[in-house]
C-alpha positions as CSV (number, residue, x, y, z in Angstrom):
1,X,-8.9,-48.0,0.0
2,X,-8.5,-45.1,-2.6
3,X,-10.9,-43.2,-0.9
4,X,-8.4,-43.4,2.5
5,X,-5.2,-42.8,0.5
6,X,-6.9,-39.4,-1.9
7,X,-7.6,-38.1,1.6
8,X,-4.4,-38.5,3.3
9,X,-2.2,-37.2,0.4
10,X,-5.0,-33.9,0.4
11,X,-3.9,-33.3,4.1
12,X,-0.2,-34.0,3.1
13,X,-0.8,-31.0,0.1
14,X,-0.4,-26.9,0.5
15,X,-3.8,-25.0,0.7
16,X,-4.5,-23.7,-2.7
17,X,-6.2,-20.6,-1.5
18,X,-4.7,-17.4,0.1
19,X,-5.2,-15.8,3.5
20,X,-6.8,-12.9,2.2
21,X,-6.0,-10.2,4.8
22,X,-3.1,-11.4,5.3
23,X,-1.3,-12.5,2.1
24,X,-2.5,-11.3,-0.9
25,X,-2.4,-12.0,-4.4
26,X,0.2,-10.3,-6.9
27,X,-1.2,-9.2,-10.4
28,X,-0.7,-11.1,-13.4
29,X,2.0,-8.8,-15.2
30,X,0.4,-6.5,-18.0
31,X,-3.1,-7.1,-16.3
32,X,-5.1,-3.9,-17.0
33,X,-6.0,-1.9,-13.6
34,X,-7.0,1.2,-13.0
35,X,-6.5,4.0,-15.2
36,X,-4.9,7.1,-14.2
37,X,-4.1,10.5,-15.5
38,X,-1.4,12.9,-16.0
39,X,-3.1,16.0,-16.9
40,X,-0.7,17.8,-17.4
41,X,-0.3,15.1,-20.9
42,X,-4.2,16.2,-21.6
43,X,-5.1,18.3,-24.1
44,X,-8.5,18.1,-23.4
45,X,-9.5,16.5,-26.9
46,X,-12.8,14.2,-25.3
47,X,-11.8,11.0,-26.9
48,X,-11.3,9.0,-23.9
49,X,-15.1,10.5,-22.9
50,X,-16.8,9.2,-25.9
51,X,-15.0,5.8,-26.1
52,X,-16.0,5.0,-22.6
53,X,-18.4,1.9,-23.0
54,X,-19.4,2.6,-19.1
55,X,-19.6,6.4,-19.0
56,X,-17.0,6.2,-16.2
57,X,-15.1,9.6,-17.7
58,X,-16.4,13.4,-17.9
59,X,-14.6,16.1,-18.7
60,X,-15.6,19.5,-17.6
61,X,-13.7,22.7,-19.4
62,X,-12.3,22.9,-22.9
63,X,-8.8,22.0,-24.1
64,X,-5.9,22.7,-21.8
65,X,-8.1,23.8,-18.9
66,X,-10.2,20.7,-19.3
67,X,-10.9,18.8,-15.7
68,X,-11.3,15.1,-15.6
69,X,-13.9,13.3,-13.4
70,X,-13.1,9.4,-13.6
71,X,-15.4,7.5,-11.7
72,X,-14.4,4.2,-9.8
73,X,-17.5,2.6,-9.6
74,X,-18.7,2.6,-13.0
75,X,-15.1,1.8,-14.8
76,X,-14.9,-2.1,-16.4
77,X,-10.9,-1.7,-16.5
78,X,-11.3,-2.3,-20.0
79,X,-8.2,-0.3,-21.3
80,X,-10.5,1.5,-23.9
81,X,-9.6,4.8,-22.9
82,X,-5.6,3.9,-22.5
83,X,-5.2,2.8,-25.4
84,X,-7.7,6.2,-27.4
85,X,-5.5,8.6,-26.0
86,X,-3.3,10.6,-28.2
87,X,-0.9,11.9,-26.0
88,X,-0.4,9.2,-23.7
89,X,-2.1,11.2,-20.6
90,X,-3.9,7.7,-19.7
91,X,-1.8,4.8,-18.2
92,X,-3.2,1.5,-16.1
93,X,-1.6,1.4,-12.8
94,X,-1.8,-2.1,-10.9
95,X,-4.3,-1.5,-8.4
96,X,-7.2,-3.2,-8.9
97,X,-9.0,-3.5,-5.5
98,X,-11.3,-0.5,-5.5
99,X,-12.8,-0.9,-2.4
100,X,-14.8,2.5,-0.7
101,X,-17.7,2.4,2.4
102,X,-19.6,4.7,0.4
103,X,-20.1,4.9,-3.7
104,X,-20.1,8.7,-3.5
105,X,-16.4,8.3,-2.7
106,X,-15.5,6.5,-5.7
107,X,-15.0,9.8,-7.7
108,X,-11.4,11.2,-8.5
109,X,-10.9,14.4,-10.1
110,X,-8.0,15.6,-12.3
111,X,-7.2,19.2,-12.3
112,X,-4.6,21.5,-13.2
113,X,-5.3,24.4,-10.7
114,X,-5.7,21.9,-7.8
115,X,-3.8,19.0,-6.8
116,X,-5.3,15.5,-7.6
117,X,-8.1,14.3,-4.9
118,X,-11.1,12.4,-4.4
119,X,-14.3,14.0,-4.5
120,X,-16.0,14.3,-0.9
């Protein structure tokens, strides 16, 4: 009889899991996401490049003409970078979903001279 009455009250209950196209989960507040720059913060001084457990971070130029090259698909969202940089030029925004057709995609590039875009 326990059996009967565990199986009614699950049918009674709200589905734990989501919908996922159609709803979607919120982030856990202060959850790290991906990192971002403002380069025009970045002095160019590499510490975010050699802190980078995953190699995810290049940096092409020296100093204030420095470029970034972040790449998506080698990041671990490990904050390592965010929390290196000196002038604050690094912050987590709460996207986490990186989600591209091809891996060649997952590439942004920070630049001065040219507005901020993904790498085709």
């Amino acid at each position: 009889m326990t059996i009967i009455k565990e199986v009614i009250s699950n049918f009674l209950k709200k589905p734990v899991t989501l919908r996922f196209p159609y709803e979607k989960m919120q982030p856990v507040e202060n959850s790290r996401g991906q990192p971002t720059w403002k380069i025009e913060r970045c002095m160019g001084c590499n510490l975010c490049v050699n802190v980078c457990p995953s190699q995810a971070i290049e940096l092409r130029g020296k100093g204030r003409e420095s470029e970034i090259i972040y790449y998506q698909s080698k990041c671990l969202f490990c904050g390592e970078c965010i929390d290196v940089c000196p002038t604050n030029a690094i912050h987590s925004i709460s996207e986490y979903k990186t989600v591209f057709p091809e891996k060649d995609k997952m590439k942004k590039e920070y630049s001065r001279s040219k507005q901020n875009r993904e790498i085709k």
